[in-house]
Backbone as JSON Lines, residues from 0, in Angstrom:
{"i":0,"aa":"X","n":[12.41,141.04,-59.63],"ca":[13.45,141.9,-60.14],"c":[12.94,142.87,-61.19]}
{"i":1,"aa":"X","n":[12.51,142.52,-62.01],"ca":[11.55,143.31,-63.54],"c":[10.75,144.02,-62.76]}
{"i":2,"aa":"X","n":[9.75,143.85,-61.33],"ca":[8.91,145.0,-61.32],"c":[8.71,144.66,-60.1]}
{"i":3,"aa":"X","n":[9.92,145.79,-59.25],"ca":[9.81,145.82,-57.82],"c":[8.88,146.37,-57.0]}
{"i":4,"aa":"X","n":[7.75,146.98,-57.68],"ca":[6.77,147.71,-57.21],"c":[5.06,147.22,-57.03]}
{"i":5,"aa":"X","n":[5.58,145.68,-57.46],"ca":[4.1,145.2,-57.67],"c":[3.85,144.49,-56.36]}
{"i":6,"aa":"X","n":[2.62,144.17,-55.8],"ca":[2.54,143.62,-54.91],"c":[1.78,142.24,-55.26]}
{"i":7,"aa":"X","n":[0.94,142.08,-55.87],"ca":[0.06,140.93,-56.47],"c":[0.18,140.79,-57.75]}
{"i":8,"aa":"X","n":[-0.48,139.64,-58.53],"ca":[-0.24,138.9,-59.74],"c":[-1.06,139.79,-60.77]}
{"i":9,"aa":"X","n":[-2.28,140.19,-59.63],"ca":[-3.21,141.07,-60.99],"c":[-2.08,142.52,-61.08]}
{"i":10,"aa":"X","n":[-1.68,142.89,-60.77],"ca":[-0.77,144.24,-61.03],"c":[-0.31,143.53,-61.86]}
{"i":11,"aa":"X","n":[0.64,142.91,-62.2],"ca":[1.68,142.09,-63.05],"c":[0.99,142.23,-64.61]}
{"i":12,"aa":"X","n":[-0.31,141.44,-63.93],"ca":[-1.43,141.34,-65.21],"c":[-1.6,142.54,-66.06]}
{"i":13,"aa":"X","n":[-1.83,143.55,-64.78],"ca":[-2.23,144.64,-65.96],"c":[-1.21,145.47,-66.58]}
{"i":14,"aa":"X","n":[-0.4,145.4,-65.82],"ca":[1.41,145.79,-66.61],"c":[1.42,145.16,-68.01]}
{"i":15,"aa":"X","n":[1.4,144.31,-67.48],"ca":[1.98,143.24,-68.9],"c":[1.18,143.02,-69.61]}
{"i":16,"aa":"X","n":[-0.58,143.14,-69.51],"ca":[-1.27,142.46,-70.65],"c":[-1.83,143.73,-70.94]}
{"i":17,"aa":"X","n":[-2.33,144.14,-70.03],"ca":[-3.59,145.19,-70.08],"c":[-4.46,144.87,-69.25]}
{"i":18,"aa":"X","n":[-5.67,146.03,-69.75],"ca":[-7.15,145.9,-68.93],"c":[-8.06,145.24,-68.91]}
{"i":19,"aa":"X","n":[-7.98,144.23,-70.23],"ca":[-9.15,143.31,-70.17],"c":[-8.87,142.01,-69.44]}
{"i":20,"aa":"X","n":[-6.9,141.9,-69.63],"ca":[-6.5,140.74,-69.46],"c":[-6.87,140.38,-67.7]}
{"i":21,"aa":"X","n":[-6.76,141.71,-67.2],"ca":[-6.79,142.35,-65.78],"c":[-7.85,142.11,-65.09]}
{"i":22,"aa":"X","n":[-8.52,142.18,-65.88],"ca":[-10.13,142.05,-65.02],"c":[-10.57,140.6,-65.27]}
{"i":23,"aa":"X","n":[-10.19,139.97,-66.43],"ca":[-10.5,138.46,-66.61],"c":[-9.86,138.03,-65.78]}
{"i":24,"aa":"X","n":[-8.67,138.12,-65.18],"ca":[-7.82,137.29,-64.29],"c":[-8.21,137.77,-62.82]}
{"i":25,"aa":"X","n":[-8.85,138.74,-62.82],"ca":[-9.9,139.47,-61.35],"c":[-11.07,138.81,-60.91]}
{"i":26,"aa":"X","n":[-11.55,138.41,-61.89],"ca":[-12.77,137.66,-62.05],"c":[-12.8,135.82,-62.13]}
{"i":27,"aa":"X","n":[-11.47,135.7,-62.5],"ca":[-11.31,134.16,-61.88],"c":[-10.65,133.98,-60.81]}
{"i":28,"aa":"X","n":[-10.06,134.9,-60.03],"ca":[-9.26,135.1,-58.99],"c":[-10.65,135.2,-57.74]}
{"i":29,"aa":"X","n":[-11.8,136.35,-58.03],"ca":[-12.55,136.53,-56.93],"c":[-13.35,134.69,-56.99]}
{"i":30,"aa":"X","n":[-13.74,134.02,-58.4],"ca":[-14.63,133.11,-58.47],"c":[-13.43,131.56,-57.08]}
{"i":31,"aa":"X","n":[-11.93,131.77,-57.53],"ca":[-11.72,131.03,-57.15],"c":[-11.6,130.88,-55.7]}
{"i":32,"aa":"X","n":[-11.27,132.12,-55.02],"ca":[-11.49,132.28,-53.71],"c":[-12.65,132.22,-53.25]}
{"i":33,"aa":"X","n":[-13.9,132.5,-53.95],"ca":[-15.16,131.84,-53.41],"c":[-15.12,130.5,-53.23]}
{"i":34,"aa":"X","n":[-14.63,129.57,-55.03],"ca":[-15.03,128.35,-53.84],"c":[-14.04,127.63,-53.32]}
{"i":35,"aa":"X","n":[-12.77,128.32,-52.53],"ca":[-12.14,127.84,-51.75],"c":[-13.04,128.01,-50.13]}
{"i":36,"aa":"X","n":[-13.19,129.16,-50.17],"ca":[-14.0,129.38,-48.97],"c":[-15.3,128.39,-48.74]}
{"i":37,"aa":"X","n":[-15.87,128.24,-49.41],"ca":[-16.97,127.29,-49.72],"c":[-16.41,125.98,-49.03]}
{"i":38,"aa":"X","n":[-15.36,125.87,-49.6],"ca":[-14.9,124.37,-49.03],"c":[-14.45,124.13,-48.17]}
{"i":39,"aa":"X","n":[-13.59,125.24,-47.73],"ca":[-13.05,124.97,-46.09],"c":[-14.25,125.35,-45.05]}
{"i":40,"aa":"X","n":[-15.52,126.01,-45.51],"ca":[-16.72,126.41,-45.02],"c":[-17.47,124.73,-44.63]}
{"i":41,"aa":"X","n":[-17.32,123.9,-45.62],"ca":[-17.95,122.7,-45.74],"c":[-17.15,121.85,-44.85]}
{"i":42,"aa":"X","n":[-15.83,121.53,-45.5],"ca":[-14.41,120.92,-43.93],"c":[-14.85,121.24,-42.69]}
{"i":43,"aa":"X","n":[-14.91,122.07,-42.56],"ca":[-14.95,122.57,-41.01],"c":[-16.6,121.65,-40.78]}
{"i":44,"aa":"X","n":[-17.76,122.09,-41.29],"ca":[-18.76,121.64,-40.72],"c":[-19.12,120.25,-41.1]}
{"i":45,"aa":"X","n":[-18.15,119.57,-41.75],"ca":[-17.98,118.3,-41.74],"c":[-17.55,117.34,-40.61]}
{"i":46,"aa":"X","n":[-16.47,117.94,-40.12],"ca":[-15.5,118.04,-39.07],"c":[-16.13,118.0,-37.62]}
{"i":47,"aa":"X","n":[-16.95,119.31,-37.4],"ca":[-17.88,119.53,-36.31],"c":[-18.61,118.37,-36.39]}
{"i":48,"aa":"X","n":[-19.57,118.0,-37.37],"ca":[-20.86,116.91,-37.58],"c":[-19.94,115.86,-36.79]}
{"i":49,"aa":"X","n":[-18.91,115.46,-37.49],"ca":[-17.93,113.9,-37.35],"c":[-17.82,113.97,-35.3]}
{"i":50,"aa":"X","n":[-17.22,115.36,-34.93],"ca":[-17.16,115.43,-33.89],"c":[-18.39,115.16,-33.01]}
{"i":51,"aa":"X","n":[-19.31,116.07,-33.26],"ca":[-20.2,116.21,-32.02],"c":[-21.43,115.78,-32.4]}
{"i":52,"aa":"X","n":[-21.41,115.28,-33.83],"ca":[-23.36,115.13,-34.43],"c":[-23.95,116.16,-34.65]}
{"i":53,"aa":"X","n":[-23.41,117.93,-35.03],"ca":[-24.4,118.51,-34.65],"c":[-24.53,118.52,-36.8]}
{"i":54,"aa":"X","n":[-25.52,119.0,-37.17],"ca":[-26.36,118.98,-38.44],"c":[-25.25,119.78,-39.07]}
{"i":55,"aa":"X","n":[-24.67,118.93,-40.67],"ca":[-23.56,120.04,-41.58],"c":[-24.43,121.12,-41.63]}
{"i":56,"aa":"X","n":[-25.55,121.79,-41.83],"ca":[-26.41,122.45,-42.51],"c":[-26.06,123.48,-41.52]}
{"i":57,"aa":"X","n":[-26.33,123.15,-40.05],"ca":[-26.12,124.36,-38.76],"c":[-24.89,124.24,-38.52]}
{"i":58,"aa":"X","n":[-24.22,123.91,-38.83],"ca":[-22.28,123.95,-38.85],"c":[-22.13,124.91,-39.89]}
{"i":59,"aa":"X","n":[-22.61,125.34,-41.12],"ca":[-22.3,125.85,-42.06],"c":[-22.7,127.39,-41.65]}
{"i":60,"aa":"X","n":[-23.66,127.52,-40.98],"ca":[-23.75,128.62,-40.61],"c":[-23.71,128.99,-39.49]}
{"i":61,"aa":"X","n":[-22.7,128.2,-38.15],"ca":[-22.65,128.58,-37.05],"c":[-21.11,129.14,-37.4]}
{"i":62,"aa":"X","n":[-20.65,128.03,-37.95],"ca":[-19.25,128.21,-38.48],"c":[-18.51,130.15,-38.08]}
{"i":63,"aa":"X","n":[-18.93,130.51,-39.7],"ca":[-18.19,131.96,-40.11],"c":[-18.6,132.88,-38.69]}
């Protein structure tokens, strides 16, 4: 309702805090989506190994 024009949290951020607050919350936002990816990167070739035996190591990069 307050700010029908925003689409994401970092807009919000920089409305409301500013630019430093903006980029700190950019910068734990990109770190945390890395290691989400990381992990569902690892799930999956966990998953494959459990299934078929083939090596987490070549699951991890047959995977993406």
């Amino acid at each position: 309702k307050k700010a029908p024009n925003m689409h994401t949290f970092l807009e919000m951020v920089d409305v409301r805090w500013g630019k430093q607050a903006h980029l700190t919350f950019l910068f734990f936002g990109i770190c945390t989506n890395l290691i989400v990816t990381g992990m569902l990167l690892q799930g999956g070739a966990a998953t494959v190994n459990a299934l078929s035996g083939m090596d987490i190591v070549a699951g991890n990069f047959l995977i993406p």
